[in-house]
N, C-alpha and C positions, 0 to 999 in steps of 0.2 A: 701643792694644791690638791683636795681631795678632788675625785672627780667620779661620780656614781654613773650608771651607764648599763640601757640594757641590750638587747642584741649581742651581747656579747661571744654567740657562735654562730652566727650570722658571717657571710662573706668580708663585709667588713671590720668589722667588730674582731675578728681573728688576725688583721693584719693592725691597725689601729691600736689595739690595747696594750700589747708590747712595745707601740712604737711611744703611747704616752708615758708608760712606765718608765723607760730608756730616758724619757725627758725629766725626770726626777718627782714623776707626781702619782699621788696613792689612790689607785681604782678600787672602786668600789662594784660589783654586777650583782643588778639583779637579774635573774634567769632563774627558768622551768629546766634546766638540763642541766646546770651544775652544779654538785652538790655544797648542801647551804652550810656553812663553819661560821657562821653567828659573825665574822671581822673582815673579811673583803667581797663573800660570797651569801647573799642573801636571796631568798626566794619573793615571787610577786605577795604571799599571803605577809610578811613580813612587811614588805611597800606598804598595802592597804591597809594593815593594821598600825601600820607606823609605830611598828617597834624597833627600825635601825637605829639606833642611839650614835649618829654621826652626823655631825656638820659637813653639809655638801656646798663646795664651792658653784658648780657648775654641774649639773644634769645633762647630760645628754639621750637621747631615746632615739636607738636604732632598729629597736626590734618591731616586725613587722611580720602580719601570716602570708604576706606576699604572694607565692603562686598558689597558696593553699586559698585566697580569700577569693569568696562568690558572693553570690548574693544571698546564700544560707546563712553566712558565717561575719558576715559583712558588719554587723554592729562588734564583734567581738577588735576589731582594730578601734574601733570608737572607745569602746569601753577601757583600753588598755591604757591609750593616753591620757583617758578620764583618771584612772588610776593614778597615774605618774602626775597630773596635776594636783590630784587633791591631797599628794604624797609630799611635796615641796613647802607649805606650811614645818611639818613636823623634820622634815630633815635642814631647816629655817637656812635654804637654797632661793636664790631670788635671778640665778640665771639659766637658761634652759636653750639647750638644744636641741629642732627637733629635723631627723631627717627625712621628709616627704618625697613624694615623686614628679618629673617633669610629666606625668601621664594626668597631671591634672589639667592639661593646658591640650588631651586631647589623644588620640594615636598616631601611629604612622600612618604617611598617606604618599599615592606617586605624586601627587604634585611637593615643587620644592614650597617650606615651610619652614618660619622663623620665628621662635615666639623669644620675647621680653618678657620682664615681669610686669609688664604693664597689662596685657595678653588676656582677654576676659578667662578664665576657667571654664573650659567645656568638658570635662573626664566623660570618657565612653566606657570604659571597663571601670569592676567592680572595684578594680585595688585603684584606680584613681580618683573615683570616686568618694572612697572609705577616708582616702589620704587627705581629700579637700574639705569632707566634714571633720577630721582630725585640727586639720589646720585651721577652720571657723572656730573650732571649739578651744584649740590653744590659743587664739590670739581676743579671746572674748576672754576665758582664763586670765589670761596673763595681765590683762586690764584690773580686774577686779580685784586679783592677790597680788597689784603691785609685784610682776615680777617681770623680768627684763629677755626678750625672748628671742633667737632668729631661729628662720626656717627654710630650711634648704630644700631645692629641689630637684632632684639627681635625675639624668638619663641614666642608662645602663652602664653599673660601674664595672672598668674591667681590672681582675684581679686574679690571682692563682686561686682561687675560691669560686669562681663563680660555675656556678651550674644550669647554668639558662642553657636554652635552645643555642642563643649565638655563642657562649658560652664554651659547649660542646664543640660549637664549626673551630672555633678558635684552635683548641684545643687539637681538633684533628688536624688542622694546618700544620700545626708542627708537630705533627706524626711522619713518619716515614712510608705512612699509606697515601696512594694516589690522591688528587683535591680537583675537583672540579669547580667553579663556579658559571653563573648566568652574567654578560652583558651590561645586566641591569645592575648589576653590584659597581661597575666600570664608574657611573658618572653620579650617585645617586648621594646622599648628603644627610649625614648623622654625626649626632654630638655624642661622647659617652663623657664618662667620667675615670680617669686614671688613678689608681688608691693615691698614686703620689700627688694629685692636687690635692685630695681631702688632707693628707698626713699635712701640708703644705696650708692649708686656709688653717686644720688646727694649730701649728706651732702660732701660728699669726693672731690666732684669738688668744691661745692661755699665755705667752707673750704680752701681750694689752687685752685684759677680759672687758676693758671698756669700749672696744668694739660690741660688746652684745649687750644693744642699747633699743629702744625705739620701737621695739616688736616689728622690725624688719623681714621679709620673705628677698629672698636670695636665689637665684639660677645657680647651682655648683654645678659646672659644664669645663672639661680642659676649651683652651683656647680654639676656635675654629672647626669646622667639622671635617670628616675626611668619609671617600666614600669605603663601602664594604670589602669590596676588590682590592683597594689600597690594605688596609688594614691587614685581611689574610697574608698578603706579600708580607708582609713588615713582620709578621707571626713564622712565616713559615720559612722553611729550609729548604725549600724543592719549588722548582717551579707548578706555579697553578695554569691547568686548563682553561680557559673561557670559552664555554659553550656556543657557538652560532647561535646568532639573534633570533632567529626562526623559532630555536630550541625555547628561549624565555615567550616568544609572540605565542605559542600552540598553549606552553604552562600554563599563561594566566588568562585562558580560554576557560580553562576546568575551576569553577566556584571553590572549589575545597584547595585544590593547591595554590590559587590565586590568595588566598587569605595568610598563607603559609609563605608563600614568597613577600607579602607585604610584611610581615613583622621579619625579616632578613633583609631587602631590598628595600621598604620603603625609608623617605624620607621624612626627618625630624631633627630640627637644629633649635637648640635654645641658645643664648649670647648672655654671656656673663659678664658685660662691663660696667653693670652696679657695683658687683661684688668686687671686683678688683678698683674700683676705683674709689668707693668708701673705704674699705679696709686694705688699701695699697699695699695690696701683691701682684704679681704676675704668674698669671699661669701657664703652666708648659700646652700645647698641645699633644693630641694622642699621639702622634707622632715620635714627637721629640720626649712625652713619656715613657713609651715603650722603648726606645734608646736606651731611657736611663734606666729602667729596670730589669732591662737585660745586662747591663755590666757589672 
């Protein structure tokens, strides 16, 4: 199966593309960073002018200006899928994948929170915003050019790639330097996403591609949430500190580090038993992810 795909040095995209390749099928990337040889590696001027001379089974679109997108830059995500849609004609590809964000359903917040896809769309920031006029605009698309499309929508995936703020904490838990954490991390309730659910929904699709059917929107969430404080344990090799309650009540006194401890400690849960149970898989939780990709 060919399979064209941008993001492709993106966090995910760098664990993903070797693992489809392992699965016996011929990528194709379009990308702004790697150099373009006319046969697997193509650039976006090449997309729009629809000069790829390849039959594309399945598209997938991962690439995203993500922490770089504001409200400057904010139509340049719009325009990019634009791209990728009006690109699917001449690569005569009729299935698409596109991967958006669970921040279209809203941010973190201390109260506990649970969205479905059923869940109106409320995006507060610019990148979830972008993502849900992205996703108006693919599933209006995909109507008109007859093309058969799902749309996932990810919390924070966690990966040897990722470079986010929690990303980093991760990271430092299993360091051999001291780890402190807040309280609040003890009981508080976050979904992410483990590379091995996505590696896992895709075998499932290129498997049977007649799962991507119906112009469906999709929750990709591992199973269950866990809180913050669980997580670092599970990362780390030394035991973590937990600050006195006192310490997090005075923090989220101060405007500016209250804001800061919400995107690490607040809660945000999305539930994915659409997707497992249309396209009957099971997925692991973070948990039992991180198990298996430490062995």
């Amino acid at each position: 199966m060919i399979i064209a795909l941008t993001g492709s040095s993106g966090s995910i995209g760098k664990e993903i593309i070797p693992f489809l390749q392992d699965l016996g099928h011929q990528i194709i990337t379009i990308s702004s960073s790697k150099p373009n040889d006319g046969v697997s590696n193509f650039s976006y001027a090449d997309l729009i002018s629809h000069s790829i001379e390849e039959r594309v089974d399945i598209f997938v679109h991962l690439a995203s200006l993500n922490a770089r997108l504001d409200d400057d830059n904010f139509d340049q995500e719009v325009t990019l899928a634009t791209n990728v849609m009006e690109a699917m004609h001449s690569l005569q590809c009729q299935k698409f994948i596109f991967f958006s964000t669970a921040k279209v359903y809203g941010d973190n917040s201390f109260i506990h929170q649970t969205f479905s896809e059923l869940a109106a769309p409320k995006p507060i920031c610019s990148y979830g915003k972008a993502k849900l006029q992205c996703e108006n605009l693919i599933m209006h698309r995909s109507e008109t050019l007859n093309i058969n499309t799902i749309i996932f929508r990810l919390p924070p995936v966690l990966n040897q790639f990722d470079s986010s703020n929690l990303g980093k904490l991760i990271q430092l838990s299993k360091s051999n330097l001291p780890m402190a954490s807040l309280t609040l991390g003890e009981d508080n309730q976050r979904s992410f996403l483990s590379i091995v659910n996505i590696k896992e929904i895709m075998r499932a699709i290129l498997k049977n591609p007649l799962l991507i059917r119906n112009n469906e929107i999709y929750n990709l969430a591992d199973s269950n949430y866990i809180s913050l404080n669980r997580l670092l344990r599970l990362n780390s090799s030394k035991y973590i500190l937990i600050l006195p309650k006192f310490v997090s009540y005075l923090a989220l006194k101060i405007p500016l580090i209250n804001r800061v401890l919400l995107k690490l400690y607040g809660n945000f849960v999305i539930e994915n038993s659409k997707l497992q149970r249309d396209m009957g898989v099971k997925l692991l939780t973070t948990e039992q992810s991180l198990i298996t990709i430490s062995k």
